[in-house]
C-alpha positions as YAML, in Angstrom:
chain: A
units: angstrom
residues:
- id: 1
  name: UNK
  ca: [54.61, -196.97, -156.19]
- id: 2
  name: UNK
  ca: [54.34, -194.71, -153.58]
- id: 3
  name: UNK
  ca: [57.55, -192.46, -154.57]
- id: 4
  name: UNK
  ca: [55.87, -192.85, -158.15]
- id: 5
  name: UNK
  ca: [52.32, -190.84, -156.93]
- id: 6
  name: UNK
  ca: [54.71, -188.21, -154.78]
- id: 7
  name: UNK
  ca: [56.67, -187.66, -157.70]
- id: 8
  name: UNK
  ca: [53.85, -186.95, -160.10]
- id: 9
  name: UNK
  ca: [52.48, -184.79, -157.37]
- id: 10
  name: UNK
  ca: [55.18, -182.83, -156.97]
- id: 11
  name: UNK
  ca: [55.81, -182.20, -160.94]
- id: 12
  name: UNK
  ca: [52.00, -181.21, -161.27]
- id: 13
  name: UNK
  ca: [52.13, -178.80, -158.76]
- id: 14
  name: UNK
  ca: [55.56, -177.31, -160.01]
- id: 15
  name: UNK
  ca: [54.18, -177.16, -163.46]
- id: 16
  name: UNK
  ca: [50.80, -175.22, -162.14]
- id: 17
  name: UNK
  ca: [52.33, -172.79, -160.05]
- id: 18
  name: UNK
  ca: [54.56, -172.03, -163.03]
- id: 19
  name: UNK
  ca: [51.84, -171.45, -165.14]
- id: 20
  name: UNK
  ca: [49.54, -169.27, -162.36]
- id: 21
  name: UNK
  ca: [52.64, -167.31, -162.07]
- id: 22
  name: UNK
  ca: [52.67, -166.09, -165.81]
- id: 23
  name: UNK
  ca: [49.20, -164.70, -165.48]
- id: 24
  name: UNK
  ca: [49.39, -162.74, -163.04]
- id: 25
  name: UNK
  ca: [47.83, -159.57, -163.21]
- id: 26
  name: UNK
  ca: [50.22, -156.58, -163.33]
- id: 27
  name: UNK
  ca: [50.47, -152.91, -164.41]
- id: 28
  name: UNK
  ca: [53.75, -153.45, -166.39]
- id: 29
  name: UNK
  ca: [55.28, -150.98, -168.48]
- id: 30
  name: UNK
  ca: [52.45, -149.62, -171.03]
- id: 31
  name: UNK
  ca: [54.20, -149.86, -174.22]
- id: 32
  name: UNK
  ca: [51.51, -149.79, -176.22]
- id: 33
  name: UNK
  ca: [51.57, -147.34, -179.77]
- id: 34
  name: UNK
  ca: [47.96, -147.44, -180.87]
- id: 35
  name: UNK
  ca: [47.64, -147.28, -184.62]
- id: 36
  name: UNK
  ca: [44.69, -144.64, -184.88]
- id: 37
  name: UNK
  ca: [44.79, -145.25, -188.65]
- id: 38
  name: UNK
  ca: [43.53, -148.88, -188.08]
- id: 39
  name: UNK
  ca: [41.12, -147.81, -185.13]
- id: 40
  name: UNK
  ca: [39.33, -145.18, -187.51]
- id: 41
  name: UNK
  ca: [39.04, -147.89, -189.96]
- id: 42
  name: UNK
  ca: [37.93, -150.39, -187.64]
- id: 43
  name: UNK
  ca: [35.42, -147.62, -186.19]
- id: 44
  name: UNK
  ca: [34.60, -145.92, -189.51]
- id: 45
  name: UNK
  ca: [35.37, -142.65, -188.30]
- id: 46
  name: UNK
  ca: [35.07, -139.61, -189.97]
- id: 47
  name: UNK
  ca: [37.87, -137.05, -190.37]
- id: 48
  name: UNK
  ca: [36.31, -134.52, -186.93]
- id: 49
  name: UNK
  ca: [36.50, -137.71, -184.95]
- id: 50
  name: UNK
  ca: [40.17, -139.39, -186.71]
- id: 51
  name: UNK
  ca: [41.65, -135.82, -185.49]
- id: 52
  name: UNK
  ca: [40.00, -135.82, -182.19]
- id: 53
  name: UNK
  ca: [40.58, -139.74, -181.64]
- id: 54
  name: UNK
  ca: [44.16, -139.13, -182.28]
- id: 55
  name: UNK
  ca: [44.70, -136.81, -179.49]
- id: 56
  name: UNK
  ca: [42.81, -138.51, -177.17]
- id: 57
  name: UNK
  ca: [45.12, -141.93, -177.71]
- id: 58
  name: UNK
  ca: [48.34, -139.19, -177.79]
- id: 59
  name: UNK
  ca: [46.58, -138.21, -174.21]
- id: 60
  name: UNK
  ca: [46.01, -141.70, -173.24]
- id: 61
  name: UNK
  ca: [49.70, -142.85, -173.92]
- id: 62
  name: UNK
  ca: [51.16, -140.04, -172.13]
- id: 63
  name: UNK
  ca: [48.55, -140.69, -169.09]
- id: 64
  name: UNK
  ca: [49.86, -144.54, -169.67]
- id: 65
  name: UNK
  ca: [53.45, -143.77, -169.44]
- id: 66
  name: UNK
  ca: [52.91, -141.50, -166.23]
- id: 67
  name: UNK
  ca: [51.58, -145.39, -164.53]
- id: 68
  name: UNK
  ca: [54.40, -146.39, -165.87]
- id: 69
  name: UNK
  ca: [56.91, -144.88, -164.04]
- id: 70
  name: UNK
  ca: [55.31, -143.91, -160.95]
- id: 71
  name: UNK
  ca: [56.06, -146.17, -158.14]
- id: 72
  name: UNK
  ca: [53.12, -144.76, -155.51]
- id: 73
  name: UNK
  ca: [49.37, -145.09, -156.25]
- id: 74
  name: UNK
  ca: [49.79, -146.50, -159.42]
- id: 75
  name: UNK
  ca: [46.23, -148.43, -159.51]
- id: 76
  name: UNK
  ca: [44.95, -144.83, -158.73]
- id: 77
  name: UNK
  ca: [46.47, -143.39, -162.01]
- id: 78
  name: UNK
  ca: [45.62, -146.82, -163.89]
- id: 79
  name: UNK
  ca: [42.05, -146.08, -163.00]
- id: 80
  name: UNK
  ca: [42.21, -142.13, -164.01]
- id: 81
  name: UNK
  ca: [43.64, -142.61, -166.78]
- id: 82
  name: UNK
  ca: [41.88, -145.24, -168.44]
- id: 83
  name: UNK
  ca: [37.94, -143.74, -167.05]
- id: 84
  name: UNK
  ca: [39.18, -140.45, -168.78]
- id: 85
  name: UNK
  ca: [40.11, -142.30, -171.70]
- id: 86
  name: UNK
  ca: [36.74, -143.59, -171.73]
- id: 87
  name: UNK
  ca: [35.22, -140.59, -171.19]
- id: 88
  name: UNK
  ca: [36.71, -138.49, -173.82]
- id: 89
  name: UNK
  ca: [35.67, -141.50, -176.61]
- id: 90
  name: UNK
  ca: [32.49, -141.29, -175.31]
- id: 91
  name: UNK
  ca: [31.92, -137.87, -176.21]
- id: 92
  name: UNK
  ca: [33.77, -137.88, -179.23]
- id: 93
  name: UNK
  ca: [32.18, -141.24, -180.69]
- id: 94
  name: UNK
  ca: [28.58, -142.57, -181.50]
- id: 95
  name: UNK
  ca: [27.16, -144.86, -179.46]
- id: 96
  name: UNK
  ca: [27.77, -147.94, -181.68]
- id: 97
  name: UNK
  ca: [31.65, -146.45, -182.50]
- id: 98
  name: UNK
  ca: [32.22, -146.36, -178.51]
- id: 99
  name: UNK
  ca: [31.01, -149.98, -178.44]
- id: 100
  name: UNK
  ca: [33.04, -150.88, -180.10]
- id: 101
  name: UNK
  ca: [36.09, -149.06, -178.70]
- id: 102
  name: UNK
  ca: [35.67, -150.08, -175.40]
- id: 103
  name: UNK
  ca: [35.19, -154.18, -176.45]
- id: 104
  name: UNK
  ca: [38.99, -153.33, -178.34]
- id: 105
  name: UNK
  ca: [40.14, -151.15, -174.81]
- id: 106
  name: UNK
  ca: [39.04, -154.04, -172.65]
- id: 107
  name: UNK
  ca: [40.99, -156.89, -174.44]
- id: 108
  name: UNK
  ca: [43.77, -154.93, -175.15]
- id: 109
  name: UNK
  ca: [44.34, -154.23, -170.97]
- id: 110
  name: UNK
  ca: [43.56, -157.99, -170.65]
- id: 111
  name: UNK
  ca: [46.34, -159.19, -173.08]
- id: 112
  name: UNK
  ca: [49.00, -156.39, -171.21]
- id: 113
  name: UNK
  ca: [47.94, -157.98, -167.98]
- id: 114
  name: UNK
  ca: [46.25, -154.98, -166.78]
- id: 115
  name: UNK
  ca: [43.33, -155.27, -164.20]
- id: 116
  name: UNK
  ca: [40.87, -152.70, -162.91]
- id: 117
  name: UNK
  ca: [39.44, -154.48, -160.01]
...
């Protein structure tokens, strides 16, 4: 019985530290294309801001790809280049439209495994 309750131990630990190790936070490779002609939809943006938004996500994935492949002071960069993401969308979009944007920013960098702390 005893071997029974160590053996069920030691699968439920192996199982959980399997799991915990999957989500662990990391700044992996950005390889994320973002598809400005479903983000203006999704934002309702007019044809200034579709032009503008486009450069700034050109910007953003170039900024991304820099993390990428640095191997020093890469939460730095993270950090810069995702506030000056932010920054530029804020002065491009409305109030509601950057709302919006930064619910989609957040969850995308949550689903790549990308934290800010």
């Amino acid at each position: 019985m005893k071997k029974l309750g160590l053996t069920l131990v030691a699968v439920f630990c192996l199982a959980a530290s399997t799991f915990a190790a999957g989500n662990q936070p990391t700044t992996a490779k950005w390889e994320g294309n973002i598809n400005v002609n479903r983000l203006s939809q999704f934002l309702q943006l007019s044809s200034n801001q579709s032009e503008e938004v486009s450069k700034i996500c050109d910007y953003f994935t170039e900024q991304m790809g820099k993390v990428s492949n640095s191997s020093k002071k890469q939460d730095e960069l993270l950090k810069k280049a995702v506030y000056g993401n932010l920054k530029l969308m804020k002065q491009t979009l409305s109030p509601e439209q950057y709302s919006k944007y930064n619910t989609v920013l957040n969850i995308t960098l949550q689903n790549k495994g990308i934290d800010l702390k």
